[in-house]
N, C-alpha and C positions, 0 to 999 in steps of 0.2 A: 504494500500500500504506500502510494506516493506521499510522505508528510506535507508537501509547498504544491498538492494538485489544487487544481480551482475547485474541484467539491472540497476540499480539507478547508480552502480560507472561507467557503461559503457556509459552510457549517460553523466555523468560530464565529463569524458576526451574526449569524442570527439562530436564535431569535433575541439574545442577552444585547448584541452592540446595536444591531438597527433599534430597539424597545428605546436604547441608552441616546444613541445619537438622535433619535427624534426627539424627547422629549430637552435635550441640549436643543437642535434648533427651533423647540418652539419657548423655552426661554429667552434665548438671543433675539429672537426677531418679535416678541412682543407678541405672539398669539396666544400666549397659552394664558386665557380668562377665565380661567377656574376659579373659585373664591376659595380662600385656605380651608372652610369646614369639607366643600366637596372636596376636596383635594385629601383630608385629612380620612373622611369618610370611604375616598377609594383606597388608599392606604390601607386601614384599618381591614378593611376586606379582601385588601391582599395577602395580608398578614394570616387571619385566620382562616383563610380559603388554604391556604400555602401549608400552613400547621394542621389541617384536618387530612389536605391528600399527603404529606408526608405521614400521616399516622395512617392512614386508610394503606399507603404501601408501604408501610415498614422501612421507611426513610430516616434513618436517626438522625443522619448529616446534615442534610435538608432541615429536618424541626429542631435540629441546633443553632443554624445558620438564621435560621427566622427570627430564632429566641434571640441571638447577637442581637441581630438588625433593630427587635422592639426595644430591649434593653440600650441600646446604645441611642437610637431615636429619641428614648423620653428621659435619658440624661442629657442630649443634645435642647431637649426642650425647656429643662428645667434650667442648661444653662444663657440659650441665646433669646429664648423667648419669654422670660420675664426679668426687668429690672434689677439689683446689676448685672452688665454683660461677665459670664464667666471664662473667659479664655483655659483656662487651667484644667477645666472637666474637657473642653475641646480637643486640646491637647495630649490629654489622656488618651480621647477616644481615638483621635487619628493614629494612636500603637496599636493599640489593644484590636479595634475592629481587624487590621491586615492579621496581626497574630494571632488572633480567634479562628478566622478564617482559613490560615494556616495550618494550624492543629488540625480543624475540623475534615480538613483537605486531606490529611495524611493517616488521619485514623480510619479505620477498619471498620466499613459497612458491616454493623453488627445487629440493625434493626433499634428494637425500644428494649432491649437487653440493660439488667442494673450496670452489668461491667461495660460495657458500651459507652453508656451515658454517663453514668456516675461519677466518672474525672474529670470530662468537659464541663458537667454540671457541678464541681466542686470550684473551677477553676470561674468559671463565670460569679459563684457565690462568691468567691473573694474579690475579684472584678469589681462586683459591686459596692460590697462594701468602701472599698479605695477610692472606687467615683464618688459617695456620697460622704465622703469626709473632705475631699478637694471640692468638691459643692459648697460644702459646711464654710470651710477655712477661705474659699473667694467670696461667699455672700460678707462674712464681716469684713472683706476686705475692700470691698463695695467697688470693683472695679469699674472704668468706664465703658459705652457700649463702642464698640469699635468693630469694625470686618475683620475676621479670625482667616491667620494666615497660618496651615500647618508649619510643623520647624522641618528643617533638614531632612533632618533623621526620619521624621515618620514619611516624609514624600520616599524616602531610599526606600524605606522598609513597603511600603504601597506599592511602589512601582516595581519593586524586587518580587513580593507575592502575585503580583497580576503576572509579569514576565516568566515566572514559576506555573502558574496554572495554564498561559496561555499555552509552553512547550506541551505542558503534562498533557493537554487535551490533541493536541497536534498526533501526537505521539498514542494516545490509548482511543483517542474519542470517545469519552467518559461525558457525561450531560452534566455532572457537578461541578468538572472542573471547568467548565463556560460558563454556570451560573455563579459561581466562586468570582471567576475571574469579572466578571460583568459586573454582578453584585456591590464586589469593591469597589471598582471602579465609581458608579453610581453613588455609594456611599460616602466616596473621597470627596467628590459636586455637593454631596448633601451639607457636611462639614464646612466646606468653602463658602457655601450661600447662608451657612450658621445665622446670621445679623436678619436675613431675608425672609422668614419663615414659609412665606407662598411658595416661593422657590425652592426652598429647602425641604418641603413634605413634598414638592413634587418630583425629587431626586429619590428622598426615602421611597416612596409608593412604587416607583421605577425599580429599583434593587427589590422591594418586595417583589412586586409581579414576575421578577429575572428568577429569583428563587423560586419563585410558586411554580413556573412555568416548568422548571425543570425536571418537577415529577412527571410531567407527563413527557416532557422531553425523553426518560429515561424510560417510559412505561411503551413507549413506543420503539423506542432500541431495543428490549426484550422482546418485542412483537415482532420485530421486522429484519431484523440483524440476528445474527450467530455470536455468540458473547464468546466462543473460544475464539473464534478466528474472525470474528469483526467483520465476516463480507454478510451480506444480504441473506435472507434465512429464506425458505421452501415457501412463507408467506406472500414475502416480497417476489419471489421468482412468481407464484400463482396469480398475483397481481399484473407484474410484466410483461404474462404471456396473455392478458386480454387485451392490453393495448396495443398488440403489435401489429400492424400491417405489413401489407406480403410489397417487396421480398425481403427477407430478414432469414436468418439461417441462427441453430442451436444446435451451441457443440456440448457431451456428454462426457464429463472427465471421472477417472478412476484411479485411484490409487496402486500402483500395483502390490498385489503383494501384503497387503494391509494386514490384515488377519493374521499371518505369519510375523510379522513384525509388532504388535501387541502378543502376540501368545509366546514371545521369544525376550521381549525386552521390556516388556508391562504396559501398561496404558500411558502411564506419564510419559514414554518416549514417544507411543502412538499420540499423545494431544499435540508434541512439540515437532514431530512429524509433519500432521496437522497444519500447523501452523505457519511452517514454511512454505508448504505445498501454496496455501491459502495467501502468504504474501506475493509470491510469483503471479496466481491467477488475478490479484487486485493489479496488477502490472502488463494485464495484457494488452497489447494494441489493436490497431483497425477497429476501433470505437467498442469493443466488446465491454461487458459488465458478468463478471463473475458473479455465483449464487454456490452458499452451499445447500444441497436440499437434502442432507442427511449422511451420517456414518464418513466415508469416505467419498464420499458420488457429490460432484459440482456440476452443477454448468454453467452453460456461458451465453447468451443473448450479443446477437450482433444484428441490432435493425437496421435496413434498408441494406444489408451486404448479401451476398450470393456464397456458394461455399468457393466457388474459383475465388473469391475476394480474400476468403479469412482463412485459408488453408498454410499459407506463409506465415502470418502471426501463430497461429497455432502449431505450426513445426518450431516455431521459435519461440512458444510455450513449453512445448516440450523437454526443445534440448535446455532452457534453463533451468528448468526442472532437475531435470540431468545432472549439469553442471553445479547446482548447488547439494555441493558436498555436506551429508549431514554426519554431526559426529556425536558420538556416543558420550556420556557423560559418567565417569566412574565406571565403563563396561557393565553389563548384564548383573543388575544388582539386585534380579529376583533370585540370581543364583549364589550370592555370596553367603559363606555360611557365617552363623549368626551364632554368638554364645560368648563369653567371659574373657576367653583368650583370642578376640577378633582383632583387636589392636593391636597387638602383640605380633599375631601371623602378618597383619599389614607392615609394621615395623619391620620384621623379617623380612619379607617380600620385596619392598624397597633397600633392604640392605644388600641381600642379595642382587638384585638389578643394577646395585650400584656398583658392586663388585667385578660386573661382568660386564660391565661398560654398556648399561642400559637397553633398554626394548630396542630390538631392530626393526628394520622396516616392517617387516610382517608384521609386527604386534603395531606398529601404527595404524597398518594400514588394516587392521582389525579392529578397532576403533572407527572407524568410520562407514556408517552405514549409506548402499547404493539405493537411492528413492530416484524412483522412475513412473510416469502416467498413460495413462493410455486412453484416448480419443477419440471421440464416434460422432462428426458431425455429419447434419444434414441443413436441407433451406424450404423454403416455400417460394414460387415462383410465381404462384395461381393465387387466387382467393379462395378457390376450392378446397386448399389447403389446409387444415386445420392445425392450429399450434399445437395440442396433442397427437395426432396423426404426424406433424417432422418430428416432434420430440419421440415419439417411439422408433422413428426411424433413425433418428441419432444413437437409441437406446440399442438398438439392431446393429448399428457401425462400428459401437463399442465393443460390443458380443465379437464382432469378427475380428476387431482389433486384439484383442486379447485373445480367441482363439489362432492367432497368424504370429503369434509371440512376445506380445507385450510391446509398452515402451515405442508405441509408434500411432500415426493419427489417419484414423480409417473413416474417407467420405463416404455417406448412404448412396450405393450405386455409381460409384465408381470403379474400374479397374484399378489393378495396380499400378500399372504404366504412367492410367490417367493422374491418378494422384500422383507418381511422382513427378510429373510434369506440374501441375499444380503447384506443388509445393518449392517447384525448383524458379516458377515465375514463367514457364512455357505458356502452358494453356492458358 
């Protein structure tokens, strides 16, 4: 999967930066005529809309993230929006929110579990108490009301946690870590506009909805996505084969080999298997879109291409398939035997290796296991055609492909000749 593809940056900004950057130009430019109670009123229902679907899906992070947002809002309140101005609670808040955020960011999706929650939520108890004794010690200090300028340090610390979540999401495409990073962001506006209060709930209200929104952001990635390997799930493919129009061709991919490579090196090597397989297919060309639709079986949608179009991309699917060497971690460690004196034989084991001037090639090259696929497209030409009707005849191509050897890509009703003309850019 391409991290800097135009789906990757289209997914960062929305739905958290376009929410952000609209409500930024409808403060600049003077339209946004909300009066503070509406403003405050849509707020507030973001808030609790946000804390129900987080508990309705066992969101801990999410009704943490809220809990900040409200908690930090109505210290924000108590300090810019009543006489005197409190800089000092402000100031607080612009650490503490990036660092709340932070933590919240890095702990372990554990649902509404006591050990889950139970540190953020001690960590937030003390939070508060500290904000409301720097309330306490600026009200007799009777400051004046002036425009609150975060300091240094907390812009570093802000713009270091937003630069932090922005990678993490590039990188995993997680829905929290957009709404995290948007959220803050949003919050930082909220703090800044402190002196402004219209302004500044209609930043708060904006961070809320970014949070709210990301339950559903995250409930539809379970829906639609494969959570081992991140491409498109059997849903999404069943969706993408009603939109299609002819001509458009579906290729059928298979792992070779699969079953014997779980039943020899365990599951965990079979997901990270998986997973390679799966980064290569998010990388294929001639406009294709990989799907996984179960176990080891992919496919791939390429609309408006013919299979003379996408037979070259897919020979060059293959061979990087091929070419990406996967290697073994610790060798076959359903096999290693287990009991009191394990460390000991390993300690052994590398003594002697050491003695003997180390593993030679063989034993390297016994470590590293050969992952190879094998591919059965076909197309639609006709309207007659039915997307079920090519997809079983890709499923048919695949069948021949792997009965003719493996590790090679077989078009529906081609010869072999033909294909390899195809593939070579003749035909």
């Amino acid at each position: 999967m391409r991290v800097l593809s135009a789906a990757a940056l289209k997914s960062l900004f929305v739905p958290g930066g376009v929410l952000l950057v609209s409500v930024v130009g409808l403060v600049y430019s003077g339209w946004l005529t909300l009066a503070l109670p509406s403003l405050s009123f849509l707020y507030y229902c973001a808030v609790i809309g946000g804390l129900l679907l987080a508990w309705r899906f066992h969101s801990g992070r999410i009704f943490l993230s809220l809990v900040v947002l409200f908690l930090a809002q109505q210290a924000a309140i108590i300090s810019a929006g009543q006489p005197p101005f409190i800089p000092a609670t402000l100031h607080a808040l612009a650490f503490l929110i990036p660092g709340n955020f932070l933590l919240i960011g890095l702990m372990h999706e554990g649902g509404f579990t006591v050990e889950s929650l139970a540190p953020i939520a001690l960590i937030l108890f003390v939070e508060s108490l500290t904000v409301t004794v720097l309330c306490g010690a600026s009200v007799r200090a009777r400051s004046l009301p002036v425009p609150f300028s975060p300091s240094g340090f907390a812009i570093v610390v802000t713009f270091g946690t937003a630069i932090f979540f922005g990678l993490r999401f590039l990188l995993r495409r997680k829905p929290i870590d957009n709404a995290l990073l948007w959220g803050l962001a949003a919050c930082f506006f909220a703090l800044r506009s402190a002196s402004v209060p219209r302004t500044s709930m209609a930043y708060w209200a904006a961070s809320a909805c970014i949070l709210a929104t990301a339950v559903i952001e995250n409930s539809y990635l379970l829906a639609y996505h494969d959570e081992l390997t991140t491409l498109p799930s059997r849903r999404a493919f069943n969706d993408a084969l009603q939109r299609l129009k002819a001509p458009y061709s579906i290729a059928v991919v298979d792992i070779d080999h699969f079953k014997r490579c779980n039943d020899t090196y365990g599951h965990e090597t079979g997901d990270e298997v998986l997973r390679m397989v799966a980064s290569n297919l998010g990388r294929v060309t001639g406009g294709g879109q990989a799907y996984r639709c179960g176990g080891e079986e992919f496919n791939i949608l390429f609309p408006g291409k013919t299979t003379g179009e996408v037979v070259a991309h897919l020979e060059e699917l293959r061979e990087a398939v091929e070419r990406s060497e996967f290697r073994l971690r610790g060798g076959d460690r359903r096999r290693a035997e287990r009991g009191p004196d394990r460390r000991s034989q390993k300690s052994r084991t590398r003594t002697r290796k050491k003695q003997s001037g180390g593993p030679g090639p063989e034993a390297e090259r016994a470590s590293a296991l050969s992952v190879t696929i094998s591919i059965g497209v076909a197309s639609c030409a006709g309207e007659k055609d039915s997307p079920h009707g090519v997809l079983e005849a890709a499923d048919k191509a695949l069948y021949r492909a792997k009965a003719s050897g493996r590790n090679r890509v077989e078009v529906s009703g081609a010869s072999p000749r033909r294909l390899r003309s195809r593939a070579a850019g003749i035909g």
